[in-house]
C-alpha positions in Angstrom: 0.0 0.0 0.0 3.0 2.6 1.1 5.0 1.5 -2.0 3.8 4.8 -3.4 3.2 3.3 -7.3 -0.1 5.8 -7.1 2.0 9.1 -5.6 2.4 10.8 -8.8 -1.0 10.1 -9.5 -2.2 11.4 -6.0 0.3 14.3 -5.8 -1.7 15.8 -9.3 -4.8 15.4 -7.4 -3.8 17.7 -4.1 -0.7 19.8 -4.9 -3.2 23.0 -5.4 -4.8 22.4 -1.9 -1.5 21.4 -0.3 0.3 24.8 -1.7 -2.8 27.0 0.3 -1.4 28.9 3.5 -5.0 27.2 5.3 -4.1 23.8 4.7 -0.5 24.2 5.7 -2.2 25.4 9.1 -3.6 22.2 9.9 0.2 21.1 10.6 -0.1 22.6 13.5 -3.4 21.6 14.6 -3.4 18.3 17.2 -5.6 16.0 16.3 -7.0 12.0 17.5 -2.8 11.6 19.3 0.3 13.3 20.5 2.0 14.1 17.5 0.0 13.7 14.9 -1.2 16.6 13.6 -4.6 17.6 11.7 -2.5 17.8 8.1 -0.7 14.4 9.2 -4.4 12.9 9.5 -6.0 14.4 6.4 -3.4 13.3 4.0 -3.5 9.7 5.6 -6.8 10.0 5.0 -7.3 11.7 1.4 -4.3 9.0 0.4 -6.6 5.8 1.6 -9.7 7.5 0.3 -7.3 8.0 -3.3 -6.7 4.2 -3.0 -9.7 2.9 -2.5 -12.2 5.2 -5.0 -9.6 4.5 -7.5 -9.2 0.8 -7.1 -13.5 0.9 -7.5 -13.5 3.5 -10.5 -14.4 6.1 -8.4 -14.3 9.6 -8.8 -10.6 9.3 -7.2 -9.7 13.2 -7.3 -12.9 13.7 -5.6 -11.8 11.5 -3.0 -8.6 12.6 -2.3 -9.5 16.4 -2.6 -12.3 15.7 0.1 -10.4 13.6 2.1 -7.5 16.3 2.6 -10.2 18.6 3.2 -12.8 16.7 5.2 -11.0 18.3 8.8 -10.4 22.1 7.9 -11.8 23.6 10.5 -9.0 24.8 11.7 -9.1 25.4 15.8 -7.7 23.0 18.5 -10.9 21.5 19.0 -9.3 20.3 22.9 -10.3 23.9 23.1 -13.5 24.9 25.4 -13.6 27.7 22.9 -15.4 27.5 20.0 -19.1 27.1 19.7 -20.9 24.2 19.7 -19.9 20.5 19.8 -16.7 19.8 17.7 -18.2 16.1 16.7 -21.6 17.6 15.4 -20.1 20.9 13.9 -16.6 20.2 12.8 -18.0 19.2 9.1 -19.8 22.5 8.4 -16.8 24.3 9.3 -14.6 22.5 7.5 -16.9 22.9 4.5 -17.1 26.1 4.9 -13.6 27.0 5.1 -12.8 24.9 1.6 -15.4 26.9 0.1 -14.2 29.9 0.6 -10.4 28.8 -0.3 -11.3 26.8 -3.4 -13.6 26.0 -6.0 -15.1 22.7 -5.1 -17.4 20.0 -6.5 -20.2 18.8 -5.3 -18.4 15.3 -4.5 -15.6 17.0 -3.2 -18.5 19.1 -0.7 -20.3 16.1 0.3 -17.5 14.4 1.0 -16.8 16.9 3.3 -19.5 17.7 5.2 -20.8 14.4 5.5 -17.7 11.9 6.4 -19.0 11.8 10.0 -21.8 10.2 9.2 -24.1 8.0 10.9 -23.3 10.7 13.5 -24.3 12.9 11.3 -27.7 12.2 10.2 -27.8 13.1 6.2 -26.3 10.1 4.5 -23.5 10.4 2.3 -24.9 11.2 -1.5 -21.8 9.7 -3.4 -20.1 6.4 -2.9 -17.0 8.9 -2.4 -18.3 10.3 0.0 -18.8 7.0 2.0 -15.3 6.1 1.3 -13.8 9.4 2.6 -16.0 8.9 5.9 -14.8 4.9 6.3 -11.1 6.5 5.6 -11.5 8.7 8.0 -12.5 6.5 10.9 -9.8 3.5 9.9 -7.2 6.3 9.8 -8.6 7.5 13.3 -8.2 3.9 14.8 -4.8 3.3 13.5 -3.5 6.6 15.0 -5.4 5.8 18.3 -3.9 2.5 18.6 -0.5 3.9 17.4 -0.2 1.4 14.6 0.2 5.3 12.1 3.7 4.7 13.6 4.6 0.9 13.5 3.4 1.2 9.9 5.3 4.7 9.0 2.7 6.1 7.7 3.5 9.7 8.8 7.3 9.0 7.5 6.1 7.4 4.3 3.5 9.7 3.2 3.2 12.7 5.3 7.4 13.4 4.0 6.1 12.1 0.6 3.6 15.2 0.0 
């Protein structure tokens, strides 16, 4: 999976996003453990979601594009701070945000706002959008259980991008 025959392919499909000043602040956003920041988590996540839409004939860019994206909300949300519940509101935000940075799809939207689902109550509208949210929860596990490490993950591809 980390042999990286699909990094050029993936690279073509985020290099805009990755390039934006917002994006580049989620490196220094914590997010599910110590050391593993928001960016770190987004690109394991957009990279897994890349994998799998394309093995499927998928929309791929849309799931690597709303994958990197799906967790731009950009606050520590450890933070008593901002408004609301983090688990309920993070998607909106996050879609927000994109929207006003880049020119989205409506894949690459639902994807976004919807990856927490069945929290969430609106169910995905595009297989991608599924994917991203299943991505985004097997990426979660693996970083809670530490195994992002074991596997170099964050060495492999976070470096790689």
């Amino acid at each position: 999976m980390w042999k990286f025959k699909n990094k050029d392919a993936f690279e073509e499909c985020i290099k805009d996003l990755l390039a934006d000043s917002s994006v580049q602040e989620m490196r220094h956003i914590p997010q599910h453990t110590k050391n593993i920041s928001c960016l770190d988590h987004s690109i394991f996540v957009a990279y897994l979601s890349f994998l799998i839409c394309r093995r499927f004939h998928l929309d791929y860019k849309a799931g690597a594009r709303g994958g990197l994206l799906h967790d731009l909300f950009l606050y520590n949300w450890r933070d008593k701070e901002h408004e609301g519940h983090h688990l309920f509101n993070h998607p909106k935000i996050a879609l927000k945000n994109a929207s006003e940075q880049f020119e989205l799809t409506d894949k690459e939207k639902d994807c976004i706002v919807k990856h927490m689902w069945p929290v969430t109550k609106k169910l995905p509208k595009y297989r991608e959008s599924f994917i991203v949210g299943c991505a985004d929860k097997i990426c979660a596990a693996l970083e809670m259980m530490r195994l992002f490490r074991v596997f170099g993950v964050q060495a492999k591809l976070c470096a790689a991008v």
